[in-house]
Backbone as a ProteinNet text record, in pm:
[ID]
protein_1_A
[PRIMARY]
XXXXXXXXXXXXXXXXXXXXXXXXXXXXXXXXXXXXXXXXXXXXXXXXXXXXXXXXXXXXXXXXXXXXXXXXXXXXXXXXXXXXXXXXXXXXXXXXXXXXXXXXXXXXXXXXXXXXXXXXXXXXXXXXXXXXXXXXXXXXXXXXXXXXXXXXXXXXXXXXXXXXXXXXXXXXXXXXXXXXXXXXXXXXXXXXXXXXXXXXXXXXXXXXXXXXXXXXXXXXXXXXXXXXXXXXXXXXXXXXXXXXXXXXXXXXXXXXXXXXXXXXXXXXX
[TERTIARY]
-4282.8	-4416.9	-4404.9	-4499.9	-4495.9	-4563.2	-4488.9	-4568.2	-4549.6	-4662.1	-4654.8	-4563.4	-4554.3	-4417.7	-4483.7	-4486.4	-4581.7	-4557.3	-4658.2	-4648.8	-4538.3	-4537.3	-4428.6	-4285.4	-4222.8	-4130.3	-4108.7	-4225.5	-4207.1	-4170	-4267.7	-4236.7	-4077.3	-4028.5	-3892.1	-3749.8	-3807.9	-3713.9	-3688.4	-3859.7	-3875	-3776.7	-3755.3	-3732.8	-3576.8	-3525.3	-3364.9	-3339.2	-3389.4	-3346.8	-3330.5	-3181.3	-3153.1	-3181.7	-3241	-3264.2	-3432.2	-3507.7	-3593.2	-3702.8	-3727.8	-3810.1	-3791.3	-3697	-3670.2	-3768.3	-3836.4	-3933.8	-4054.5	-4154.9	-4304.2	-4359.9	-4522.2	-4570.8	-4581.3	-4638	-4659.9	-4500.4	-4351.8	-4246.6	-4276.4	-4318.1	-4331	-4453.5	-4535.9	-4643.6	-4616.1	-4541.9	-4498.6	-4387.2	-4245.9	-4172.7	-4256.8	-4324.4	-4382.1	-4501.9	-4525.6	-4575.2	-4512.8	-4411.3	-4296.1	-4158.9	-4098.5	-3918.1	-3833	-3897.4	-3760.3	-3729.4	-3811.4	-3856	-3784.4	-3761.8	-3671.9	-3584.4	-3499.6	-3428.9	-3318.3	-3159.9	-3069	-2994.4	-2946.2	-2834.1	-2725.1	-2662.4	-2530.7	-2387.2	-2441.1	-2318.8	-2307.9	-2462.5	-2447.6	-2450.8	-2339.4	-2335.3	-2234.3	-2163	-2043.8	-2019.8	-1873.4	-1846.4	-1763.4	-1825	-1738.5	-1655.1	-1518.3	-1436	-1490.2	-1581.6	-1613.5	-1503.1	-1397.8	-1294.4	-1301.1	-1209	-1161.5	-1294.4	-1306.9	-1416.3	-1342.4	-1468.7	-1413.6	-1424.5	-1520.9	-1504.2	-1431.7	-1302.9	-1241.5	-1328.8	-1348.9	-1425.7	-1555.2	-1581.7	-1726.6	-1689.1	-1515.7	-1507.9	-1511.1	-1514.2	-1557.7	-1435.3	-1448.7	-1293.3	-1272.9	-1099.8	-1065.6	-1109.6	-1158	-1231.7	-1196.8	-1283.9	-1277.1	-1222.1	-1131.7	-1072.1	-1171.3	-1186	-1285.2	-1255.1	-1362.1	-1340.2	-1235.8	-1208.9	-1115.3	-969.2	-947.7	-836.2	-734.5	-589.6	-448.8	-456.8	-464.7	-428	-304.2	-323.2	-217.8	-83.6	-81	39.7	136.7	247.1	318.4	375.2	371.6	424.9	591.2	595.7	756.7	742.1	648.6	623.6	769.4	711.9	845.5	784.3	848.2	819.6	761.9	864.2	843.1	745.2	688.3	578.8	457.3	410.7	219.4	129.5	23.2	-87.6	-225.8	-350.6	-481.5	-519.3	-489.9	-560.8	-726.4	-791.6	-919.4	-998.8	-1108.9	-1172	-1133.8	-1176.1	-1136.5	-1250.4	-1404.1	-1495.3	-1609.9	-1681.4	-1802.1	-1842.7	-1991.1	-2198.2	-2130.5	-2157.4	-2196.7	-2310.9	-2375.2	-2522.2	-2603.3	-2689.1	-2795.8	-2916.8	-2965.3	-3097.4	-3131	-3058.4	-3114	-3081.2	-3024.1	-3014.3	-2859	-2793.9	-2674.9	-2678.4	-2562.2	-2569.9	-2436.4	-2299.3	-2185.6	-2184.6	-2116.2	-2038	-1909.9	-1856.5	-1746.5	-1615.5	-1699.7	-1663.8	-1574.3	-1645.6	-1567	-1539.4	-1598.8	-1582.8	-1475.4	-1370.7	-1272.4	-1133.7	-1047.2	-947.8	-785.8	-692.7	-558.9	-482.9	-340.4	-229.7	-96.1	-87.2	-48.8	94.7	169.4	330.7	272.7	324.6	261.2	328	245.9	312.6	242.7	191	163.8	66	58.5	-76.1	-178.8	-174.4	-301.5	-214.1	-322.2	-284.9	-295.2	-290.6	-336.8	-153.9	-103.4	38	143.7	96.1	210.3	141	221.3	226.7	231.8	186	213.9	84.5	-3.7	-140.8	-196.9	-213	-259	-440.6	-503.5	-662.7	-736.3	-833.5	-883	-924.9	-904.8	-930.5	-1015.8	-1071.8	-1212.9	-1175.9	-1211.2	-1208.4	-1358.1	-1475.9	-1584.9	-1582.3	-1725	-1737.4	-1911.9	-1920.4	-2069.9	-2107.5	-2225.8	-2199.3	-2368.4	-2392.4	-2534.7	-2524	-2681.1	-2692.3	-2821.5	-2860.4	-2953.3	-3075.7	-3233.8	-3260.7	-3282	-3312.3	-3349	-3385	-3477.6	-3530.8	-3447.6	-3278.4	-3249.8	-3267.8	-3324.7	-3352.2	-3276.4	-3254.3	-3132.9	-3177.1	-3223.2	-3220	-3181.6	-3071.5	-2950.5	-2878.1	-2916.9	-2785	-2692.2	-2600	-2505.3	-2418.3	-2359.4	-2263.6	-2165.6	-2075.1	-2015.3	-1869.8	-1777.2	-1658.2	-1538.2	-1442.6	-1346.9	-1266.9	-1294.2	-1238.3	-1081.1	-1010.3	-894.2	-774.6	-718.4	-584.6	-479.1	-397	-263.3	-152.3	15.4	109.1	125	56.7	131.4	280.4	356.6	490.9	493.9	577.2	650.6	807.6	770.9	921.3	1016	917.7	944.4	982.6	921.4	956.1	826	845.1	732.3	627.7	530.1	443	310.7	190.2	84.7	-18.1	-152.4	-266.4	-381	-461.3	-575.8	-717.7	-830.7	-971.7	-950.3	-956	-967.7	-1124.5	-1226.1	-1368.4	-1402	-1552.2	-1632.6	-1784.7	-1786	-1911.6	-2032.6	-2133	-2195.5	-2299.3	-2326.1	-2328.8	-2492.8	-2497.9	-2650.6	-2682.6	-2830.9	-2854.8	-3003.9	-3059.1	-3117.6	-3152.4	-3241.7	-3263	-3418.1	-3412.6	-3587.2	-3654.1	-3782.4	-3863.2	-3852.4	-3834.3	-3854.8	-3645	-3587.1	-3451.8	-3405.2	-3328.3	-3242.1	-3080.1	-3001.4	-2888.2	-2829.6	-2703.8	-2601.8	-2486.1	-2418.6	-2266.1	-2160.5	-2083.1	-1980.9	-1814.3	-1742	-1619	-1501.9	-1389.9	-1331	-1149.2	-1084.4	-939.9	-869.1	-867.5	-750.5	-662.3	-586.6	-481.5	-367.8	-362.4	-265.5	-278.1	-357.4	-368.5	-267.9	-221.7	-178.5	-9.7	66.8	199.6	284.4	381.4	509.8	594.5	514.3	541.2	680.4	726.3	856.6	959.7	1038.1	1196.8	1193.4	1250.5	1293.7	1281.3	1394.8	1461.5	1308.5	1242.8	1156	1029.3	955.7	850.6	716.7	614.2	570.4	368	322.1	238.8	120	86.4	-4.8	-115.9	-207.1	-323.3	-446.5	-508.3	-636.3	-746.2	-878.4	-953.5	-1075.5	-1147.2	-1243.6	-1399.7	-1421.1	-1599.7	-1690.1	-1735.1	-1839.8	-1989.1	-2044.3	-2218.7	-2292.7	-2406.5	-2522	-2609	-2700.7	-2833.5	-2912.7	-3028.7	-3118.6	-3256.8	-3354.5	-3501.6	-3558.6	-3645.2	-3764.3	-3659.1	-3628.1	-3597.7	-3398.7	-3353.9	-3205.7	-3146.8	-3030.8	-2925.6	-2791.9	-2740.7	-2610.1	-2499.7	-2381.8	-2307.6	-2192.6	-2088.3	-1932	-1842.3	-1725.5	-1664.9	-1572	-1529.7	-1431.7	-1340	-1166.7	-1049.1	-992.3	-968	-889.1	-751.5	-649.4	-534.3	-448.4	-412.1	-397.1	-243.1	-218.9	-102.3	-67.7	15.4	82.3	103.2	145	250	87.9	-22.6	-103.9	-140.1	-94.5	-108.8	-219.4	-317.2	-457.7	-487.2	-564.5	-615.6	-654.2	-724.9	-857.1	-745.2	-769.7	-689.5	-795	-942.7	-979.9	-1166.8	-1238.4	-1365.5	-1450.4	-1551.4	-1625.6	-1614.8	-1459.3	-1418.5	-1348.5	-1322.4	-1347.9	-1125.2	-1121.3	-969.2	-869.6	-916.9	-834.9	-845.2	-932.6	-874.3	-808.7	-800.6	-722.3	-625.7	-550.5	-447.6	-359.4	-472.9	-420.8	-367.4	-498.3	-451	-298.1	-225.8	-135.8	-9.3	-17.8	60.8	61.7	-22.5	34.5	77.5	11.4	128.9	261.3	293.2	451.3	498.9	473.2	520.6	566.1	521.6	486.9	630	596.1	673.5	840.6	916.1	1041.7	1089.9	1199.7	1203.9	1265.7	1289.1	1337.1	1226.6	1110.6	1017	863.1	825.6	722.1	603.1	478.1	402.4	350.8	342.8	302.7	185.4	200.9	88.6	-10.6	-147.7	-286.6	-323.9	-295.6	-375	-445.5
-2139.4	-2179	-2260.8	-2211.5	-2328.2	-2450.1	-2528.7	-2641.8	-2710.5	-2814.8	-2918.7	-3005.9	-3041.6	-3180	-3220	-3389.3	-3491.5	-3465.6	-3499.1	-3446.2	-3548.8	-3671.2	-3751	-3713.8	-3644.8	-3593.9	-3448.1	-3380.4	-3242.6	-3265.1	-3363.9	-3438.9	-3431.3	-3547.2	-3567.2	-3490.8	-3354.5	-3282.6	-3182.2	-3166.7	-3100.4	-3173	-3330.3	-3355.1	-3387.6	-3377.9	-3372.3	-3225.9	-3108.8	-2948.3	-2945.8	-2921.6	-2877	-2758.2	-2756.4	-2636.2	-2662	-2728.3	-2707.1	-2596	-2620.4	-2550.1	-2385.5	-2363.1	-2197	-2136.9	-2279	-2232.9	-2220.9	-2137.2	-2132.5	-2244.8	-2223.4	-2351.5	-2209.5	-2108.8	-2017.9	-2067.6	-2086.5	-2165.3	-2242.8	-2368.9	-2484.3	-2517	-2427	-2437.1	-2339.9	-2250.3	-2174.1	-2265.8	-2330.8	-2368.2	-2544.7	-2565.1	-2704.1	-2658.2	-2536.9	-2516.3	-2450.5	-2391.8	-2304	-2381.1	-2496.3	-2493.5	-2411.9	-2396.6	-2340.1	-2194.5	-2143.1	-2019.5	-2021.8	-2150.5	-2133.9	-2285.3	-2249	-2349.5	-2252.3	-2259.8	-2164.5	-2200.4	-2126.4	-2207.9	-2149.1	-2272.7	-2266.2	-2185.5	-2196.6	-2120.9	-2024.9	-1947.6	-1784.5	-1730.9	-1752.6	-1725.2	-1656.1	-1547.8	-1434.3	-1332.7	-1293.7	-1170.1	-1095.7	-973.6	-884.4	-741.2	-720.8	-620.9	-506.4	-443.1	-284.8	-145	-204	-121.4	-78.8	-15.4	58.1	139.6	167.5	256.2	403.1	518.1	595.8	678.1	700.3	795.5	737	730	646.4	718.7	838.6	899.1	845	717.9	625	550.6	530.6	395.5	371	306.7	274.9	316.6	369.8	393.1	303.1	297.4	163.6	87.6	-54	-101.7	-114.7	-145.2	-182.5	-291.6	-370.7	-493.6	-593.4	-695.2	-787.5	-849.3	-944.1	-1030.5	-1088.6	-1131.5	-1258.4	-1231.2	-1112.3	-1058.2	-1037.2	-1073.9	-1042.2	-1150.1	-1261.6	-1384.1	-1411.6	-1299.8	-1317.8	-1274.6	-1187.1	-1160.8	-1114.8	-1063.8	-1025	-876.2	-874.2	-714.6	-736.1	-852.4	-876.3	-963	-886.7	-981.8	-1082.8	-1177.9	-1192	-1187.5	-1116.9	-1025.1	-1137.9	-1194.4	-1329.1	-1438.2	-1469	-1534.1	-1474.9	-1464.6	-1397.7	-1473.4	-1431.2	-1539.7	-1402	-1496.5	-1404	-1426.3	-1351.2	-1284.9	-1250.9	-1215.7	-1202.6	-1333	-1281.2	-1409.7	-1530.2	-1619.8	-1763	-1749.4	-1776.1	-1784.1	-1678.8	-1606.2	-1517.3	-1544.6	-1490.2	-1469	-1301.9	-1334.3	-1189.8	-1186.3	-1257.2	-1290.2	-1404.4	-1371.1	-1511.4	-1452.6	-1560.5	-1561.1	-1423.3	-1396.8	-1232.4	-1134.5	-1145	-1009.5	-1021.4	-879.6	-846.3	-873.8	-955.6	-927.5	-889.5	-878.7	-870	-718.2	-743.8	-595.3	-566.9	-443	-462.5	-412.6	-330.4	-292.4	-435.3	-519.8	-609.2	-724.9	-784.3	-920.9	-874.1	-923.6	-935.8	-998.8	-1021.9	-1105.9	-1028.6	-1069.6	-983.6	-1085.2	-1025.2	-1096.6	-1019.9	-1075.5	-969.3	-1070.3	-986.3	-1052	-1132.4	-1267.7	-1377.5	-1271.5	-1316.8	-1244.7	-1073.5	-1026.8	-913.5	-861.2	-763.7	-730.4	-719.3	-686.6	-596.6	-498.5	-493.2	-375.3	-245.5	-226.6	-51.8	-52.2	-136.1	-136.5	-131.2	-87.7	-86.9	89.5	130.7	217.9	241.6	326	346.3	253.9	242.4	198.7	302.5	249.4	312.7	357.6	437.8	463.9	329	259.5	142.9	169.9	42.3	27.1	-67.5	-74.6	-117.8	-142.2	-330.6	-318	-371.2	-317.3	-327.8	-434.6	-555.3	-637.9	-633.6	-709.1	-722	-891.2	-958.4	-1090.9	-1139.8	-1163.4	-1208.3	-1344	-1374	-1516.5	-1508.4	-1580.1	-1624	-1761	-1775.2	-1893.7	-1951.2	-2034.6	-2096.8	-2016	-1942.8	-1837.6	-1735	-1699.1	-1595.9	-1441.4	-1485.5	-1373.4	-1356.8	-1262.5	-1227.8	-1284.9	-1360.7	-1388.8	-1338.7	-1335.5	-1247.8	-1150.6	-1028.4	-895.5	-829.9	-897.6	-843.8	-770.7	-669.1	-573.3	-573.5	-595.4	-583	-573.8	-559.3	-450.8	-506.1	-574.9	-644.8	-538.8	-544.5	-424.4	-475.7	-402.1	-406.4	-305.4	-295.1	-190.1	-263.4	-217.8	-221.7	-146.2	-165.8	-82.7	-94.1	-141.9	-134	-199.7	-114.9	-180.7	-191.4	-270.4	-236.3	-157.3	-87.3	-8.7	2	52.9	46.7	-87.6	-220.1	-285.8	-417.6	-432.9	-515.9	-437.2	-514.1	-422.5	-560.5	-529.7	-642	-606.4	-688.1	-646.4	-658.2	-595.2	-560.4	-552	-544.3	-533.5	-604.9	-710.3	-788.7	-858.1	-779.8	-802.8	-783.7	-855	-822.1	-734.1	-608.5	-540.4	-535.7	-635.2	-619.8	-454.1	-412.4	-246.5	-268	-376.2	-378.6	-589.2	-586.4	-752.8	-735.1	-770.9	-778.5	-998.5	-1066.3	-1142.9	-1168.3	-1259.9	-1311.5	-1377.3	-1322.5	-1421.5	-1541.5	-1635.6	-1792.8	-1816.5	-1722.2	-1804.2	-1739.5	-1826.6	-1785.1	-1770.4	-1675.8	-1663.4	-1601.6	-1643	-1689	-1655.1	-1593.6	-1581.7	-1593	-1635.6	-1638.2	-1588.8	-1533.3	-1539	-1664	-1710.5	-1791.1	-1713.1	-1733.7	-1741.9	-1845.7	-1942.7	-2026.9	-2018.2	-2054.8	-2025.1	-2066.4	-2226.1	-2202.2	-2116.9	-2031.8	-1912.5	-1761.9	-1781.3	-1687.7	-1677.9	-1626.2	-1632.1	-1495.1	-1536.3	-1437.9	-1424.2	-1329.9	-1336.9	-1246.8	-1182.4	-1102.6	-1209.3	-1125.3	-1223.7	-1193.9	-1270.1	-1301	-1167.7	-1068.6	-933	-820.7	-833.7	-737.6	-821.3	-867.1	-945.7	-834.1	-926.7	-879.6	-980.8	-942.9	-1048.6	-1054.8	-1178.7	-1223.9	-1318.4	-1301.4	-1388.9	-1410.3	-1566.1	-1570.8	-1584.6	-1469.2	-1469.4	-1503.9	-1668.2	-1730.4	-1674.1	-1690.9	-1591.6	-1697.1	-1751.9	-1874.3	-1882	-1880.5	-1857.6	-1991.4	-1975.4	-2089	-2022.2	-2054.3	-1984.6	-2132.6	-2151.5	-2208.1	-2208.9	-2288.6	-2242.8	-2404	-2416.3	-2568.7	-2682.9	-2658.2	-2721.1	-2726.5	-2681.1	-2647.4	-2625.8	-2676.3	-2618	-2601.7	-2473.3	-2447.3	-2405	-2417.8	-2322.9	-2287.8	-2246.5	-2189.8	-2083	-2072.2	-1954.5	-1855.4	-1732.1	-1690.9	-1696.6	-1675.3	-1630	-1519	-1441.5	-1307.3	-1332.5	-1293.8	-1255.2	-1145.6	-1104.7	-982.4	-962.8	-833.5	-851	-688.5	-762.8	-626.5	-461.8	-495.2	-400.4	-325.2	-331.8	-329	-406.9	-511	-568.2	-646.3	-694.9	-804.8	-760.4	-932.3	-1009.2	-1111.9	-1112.7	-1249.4	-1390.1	-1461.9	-1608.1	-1716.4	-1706.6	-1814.6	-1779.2	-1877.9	-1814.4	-1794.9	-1721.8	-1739.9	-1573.5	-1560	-1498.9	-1504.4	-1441.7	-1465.6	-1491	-1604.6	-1667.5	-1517.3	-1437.1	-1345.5	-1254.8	-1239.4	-1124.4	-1198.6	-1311.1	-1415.3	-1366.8	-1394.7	-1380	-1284.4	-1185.4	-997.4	-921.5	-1047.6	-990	-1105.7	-1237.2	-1295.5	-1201.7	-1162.5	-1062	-936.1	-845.5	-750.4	-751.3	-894.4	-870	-951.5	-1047.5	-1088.1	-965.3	-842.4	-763.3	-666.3	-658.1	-565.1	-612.4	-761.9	-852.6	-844.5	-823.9	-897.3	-994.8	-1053	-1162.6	-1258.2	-1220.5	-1319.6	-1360.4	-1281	-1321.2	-1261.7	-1354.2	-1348.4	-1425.4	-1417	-1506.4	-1613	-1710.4	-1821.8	-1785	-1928.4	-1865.6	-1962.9	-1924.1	-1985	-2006.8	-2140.7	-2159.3	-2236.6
-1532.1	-1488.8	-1360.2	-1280.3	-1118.5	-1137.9	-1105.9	-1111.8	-973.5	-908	-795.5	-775.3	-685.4	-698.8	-577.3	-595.4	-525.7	-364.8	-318.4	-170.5	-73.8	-129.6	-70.4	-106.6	-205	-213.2	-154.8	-137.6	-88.8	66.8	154.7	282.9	255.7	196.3	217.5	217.9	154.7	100.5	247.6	321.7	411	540	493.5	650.1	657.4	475.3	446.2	493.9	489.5	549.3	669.7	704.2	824.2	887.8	1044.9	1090	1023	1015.8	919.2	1040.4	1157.6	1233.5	1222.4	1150.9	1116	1003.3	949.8	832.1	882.5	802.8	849.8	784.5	829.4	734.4	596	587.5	466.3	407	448	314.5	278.6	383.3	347.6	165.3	216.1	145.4	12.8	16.9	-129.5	-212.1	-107.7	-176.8	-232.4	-213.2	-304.3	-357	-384.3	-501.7	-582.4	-577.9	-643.4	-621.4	-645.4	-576.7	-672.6	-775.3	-885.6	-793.9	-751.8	-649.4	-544	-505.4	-338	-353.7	-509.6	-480.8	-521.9	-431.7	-490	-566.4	-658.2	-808.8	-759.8	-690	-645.1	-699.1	-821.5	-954.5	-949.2	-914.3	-929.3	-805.7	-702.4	-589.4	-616.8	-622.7	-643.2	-510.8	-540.4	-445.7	-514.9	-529.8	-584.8	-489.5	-522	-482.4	-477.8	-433.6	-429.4	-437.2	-359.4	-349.4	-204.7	-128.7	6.8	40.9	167.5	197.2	156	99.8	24.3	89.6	216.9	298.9	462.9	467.5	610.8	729.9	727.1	827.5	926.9	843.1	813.1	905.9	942.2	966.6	1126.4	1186.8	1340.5	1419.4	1546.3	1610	1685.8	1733.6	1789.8	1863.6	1842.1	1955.4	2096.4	2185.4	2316.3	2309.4	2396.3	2439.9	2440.5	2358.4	2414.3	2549.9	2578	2732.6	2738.1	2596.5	2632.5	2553.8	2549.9	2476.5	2630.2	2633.1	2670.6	2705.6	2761.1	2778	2899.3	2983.3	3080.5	3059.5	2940.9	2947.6	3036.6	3016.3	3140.1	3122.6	2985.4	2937	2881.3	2844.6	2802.7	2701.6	2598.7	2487.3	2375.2	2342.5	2252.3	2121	2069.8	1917.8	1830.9	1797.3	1658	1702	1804.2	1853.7	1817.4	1743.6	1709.3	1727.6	1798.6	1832.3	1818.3	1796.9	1821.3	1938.1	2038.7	2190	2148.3	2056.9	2064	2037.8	1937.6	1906.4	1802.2	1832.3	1743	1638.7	1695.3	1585.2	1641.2	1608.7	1627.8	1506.8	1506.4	1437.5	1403.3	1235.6	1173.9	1136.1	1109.5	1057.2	1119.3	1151.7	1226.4	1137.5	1059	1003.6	960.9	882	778.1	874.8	997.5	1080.7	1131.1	1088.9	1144.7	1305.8	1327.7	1524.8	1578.8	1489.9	1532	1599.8	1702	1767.7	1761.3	1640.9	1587	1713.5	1818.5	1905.9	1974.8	2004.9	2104.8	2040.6	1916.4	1834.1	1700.5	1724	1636.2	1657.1	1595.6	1601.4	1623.4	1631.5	1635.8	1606.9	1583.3	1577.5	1640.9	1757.3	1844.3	1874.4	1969.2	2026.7	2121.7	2164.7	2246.1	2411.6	2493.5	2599.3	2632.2	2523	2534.8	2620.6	2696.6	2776.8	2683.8	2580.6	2512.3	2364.6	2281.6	2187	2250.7	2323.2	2367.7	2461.8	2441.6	2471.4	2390.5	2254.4	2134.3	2095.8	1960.2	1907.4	1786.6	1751.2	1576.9	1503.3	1590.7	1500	1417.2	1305.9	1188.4	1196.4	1127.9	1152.2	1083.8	1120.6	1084.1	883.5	847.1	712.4	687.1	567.7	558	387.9	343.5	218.5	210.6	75.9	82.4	-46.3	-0.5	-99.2	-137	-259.3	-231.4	-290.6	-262.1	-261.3	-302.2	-367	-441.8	-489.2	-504.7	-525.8	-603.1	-662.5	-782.3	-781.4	-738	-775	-891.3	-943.7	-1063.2	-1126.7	-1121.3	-1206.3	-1309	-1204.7	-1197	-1095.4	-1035.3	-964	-852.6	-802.7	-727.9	-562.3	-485.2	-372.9	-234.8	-263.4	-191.9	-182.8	-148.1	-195.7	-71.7	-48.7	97.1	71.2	114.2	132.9	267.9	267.2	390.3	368.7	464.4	482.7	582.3	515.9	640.7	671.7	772.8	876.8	929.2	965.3	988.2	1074.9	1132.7	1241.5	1193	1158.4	1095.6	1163.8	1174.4	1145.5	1330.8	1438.8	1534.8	1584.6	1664.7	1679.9	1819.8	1861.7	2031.9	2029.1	2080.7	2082.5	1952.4	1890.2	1772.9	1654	1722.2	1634.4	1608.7	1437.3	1407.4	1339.2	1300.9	1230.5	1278.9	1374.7	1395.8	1364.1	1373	1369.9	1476.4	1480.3	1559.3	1517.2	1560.6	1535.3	1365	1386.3	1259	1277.2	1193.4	1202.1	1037.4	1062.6	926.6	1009.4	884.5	934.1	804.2	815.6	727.1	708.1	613.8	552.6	485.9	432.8	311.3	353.7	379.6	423.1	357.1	220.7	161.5	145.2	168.1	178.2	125.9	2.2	-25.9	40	72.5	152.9	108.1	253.7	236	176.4	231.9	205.5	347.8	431.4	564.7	531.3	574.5	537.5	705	696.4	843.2	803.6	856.1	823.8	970	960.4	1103.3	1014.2	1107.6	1095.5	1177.8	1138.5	1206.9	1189	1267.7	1262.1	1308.1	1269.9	1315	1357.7	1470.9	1498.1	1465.9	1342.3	1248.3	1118.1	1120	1065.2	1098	1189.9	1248.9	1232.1	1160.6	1129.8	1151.3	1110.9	1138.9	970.2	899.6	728.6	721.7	799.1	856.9	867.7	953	996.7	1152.2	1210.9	1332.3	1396.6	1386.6	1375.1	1383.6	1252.7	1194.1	1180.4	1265.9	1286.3	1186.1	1096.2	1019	1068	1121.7	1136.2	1045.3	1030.7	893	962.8	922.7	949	827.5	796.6	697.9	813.4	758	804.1	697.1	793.4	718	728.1	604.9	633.1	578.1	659.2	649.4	612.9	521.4	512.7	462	518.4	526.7	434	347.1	232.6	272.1	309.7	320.7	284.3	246.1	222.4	246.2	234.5	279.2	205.6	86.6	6.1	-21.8	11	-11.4	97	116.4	232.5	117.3	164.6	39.2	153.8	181.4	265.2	162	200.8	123.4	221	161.7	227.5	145.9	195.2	89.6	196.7	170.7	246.8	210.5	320.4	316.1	400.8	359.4	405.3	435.5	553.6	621.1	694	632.2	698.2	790.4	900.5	947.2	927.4	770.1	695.4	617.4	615.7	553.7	442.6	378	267.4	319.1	184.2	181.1	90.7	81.9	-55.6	8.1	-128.6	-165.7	-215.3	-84.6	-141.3	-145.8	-172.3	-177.9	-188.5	-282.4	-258.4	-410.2	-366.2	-541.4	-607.3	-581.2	-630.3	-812.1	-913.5	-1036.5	-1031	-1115	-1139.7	-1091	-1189.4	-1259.5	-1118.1	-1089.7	-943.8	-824.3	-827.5	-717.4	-760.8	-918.2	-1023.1	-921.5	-974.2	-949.2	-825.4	-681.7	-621.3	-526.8	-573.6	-589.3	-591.5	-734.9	-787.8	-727.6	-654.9	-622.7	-477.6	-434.9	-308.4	-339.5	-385.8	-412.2	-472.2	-509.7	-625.7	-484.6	-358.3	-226.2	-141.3	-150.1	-39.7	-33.4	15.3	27.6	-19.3	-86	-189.2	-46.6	61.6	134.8	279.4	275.5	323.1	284.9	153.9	81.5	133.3	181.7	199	144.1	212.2	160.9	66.2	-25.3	-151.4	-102.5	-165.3	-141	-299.9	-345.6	-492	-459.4
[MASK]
+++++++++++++++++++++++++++++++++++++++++++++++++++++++++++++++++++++++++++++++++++++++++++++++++++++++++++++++++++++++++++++++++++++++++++++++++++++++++++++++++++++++++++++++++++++++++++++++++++++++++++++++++++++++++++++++++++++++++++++++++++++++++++++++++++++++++++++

């Protein structure tokens, strides 16, 4: 049942919301007569594993170089040095609307020194693991229904050696959003994110890529993130997030089960 909540607390709640000028007065005026309505229950915020895209054919072809990708290299990369030449942080989502361009916004983990990925070989066709990610207000009702797809290039070498990565992006697929809630998503890579999970010799490069979201309404500001971890050789998994114990568990285990016993990746508990 809706009920009122005193106008001096509805004021206050309005002027604790950040970003609050993103609301109309028609939120302002539904969520204080409704908050159970546009308040989000933090708990039932989930992401679930969909599985690999099932048709690869779907999937985007290699991107264009962003602006700020090669970094001066010289073309005499040194192998065991990996760094991301693309982006640090980009907008997958601004306020309920997709804006990323998977074409030029994405991340790498490339040989320091390198001109560019379009200077190695043996890149693999892009891969795509699909998730889906919902949220719930008070009521129960589903608020939120997103679909989207961390994209990925795998398996390049230099002269035959190493295994790096490329077009490391998120492409959201489905952006379903309830009136009177705003939702934002960004990607980040750190650049102590960025490692060498290989050996010296046989350089293997690894990077976590952070996926950041904001859920907002008159009354609530919620943010969170999940972590993905990516490697060279093709291996990834879910190391972090409102993801369920047991598939963290699972996916733990099937990459130490993948890895080399003398260069296993660092663990994320």
């Amino acid at each position: 049942m809706s009920r009122l909540i005193p106008a001096a607390l509805a004021a206050a709640l309005v002027c604790a919301a950040p970003a609050w000028s993103q609301f109309s007065a028609q939120e302002f005026t539904s969520a204080q007569k409704d908050p159970r309505a546009f308040t989000l229950d933090e708990k039932s915020v989930t992401i679930e594993k969909l599985g690999p895209v099932v048709n690869p054919s779907t999937l985007p072809t290699p991107p264009r170089a962003p602006a700020n990708e090669g970094g001066g290299g010289t073309g005499l990369p040194v192998l065991d040095q990996i760094i991301n030449t693309g982006l640090k942080i980009w907008k997958i989502i601004e306020d309920n609307k997709p804006v990323v361009d998977i074409n030029t916004q994405y991340a790498t983990a490339l040989p320091k020194g390198l001109k560019g990925w379009t200077d190695m070989a043996g890149w693999l066709p892009p891969a795509g693991m699909v998730y889906e990610m919902s949220a719930k207000n008070l009521y129960g009702m589903k608020v939120i229904d997103l679909k989207y797809q961390v994209l990925r290039t795998y398996g390049g070498s230099y002269d035959g050696t190493g295994r790096y990565l490329t077009a490391v992006t998120i492409q959201p697929l489905l952006v379903n959003v309830a009136w009177g809630y705003h939702f934002s998503m960004e990607s980040s890579v750190p650049d102590t994110s960025v490692v060498n999970v290989g050996t010296s010799a046989d350089p293997v490069a690894g990077l976590t890529a952070q996926l950041g979201w904001t859920i907002s309404t008159p009354l609530k500001y919620s943010s969170g993130q999940s972590l993905y971890f990516l490697q060279g050789d093709g291996a990834f998994r879910e190391v972090g997030g409102p993801f369920s114990a047991e598939s963290l568990k699972k996916a733990r285990v099937a990459a130490e089960s993948i890895a080399p016993s003398d260069s296993k990746p660092a663990r994320f508990d």
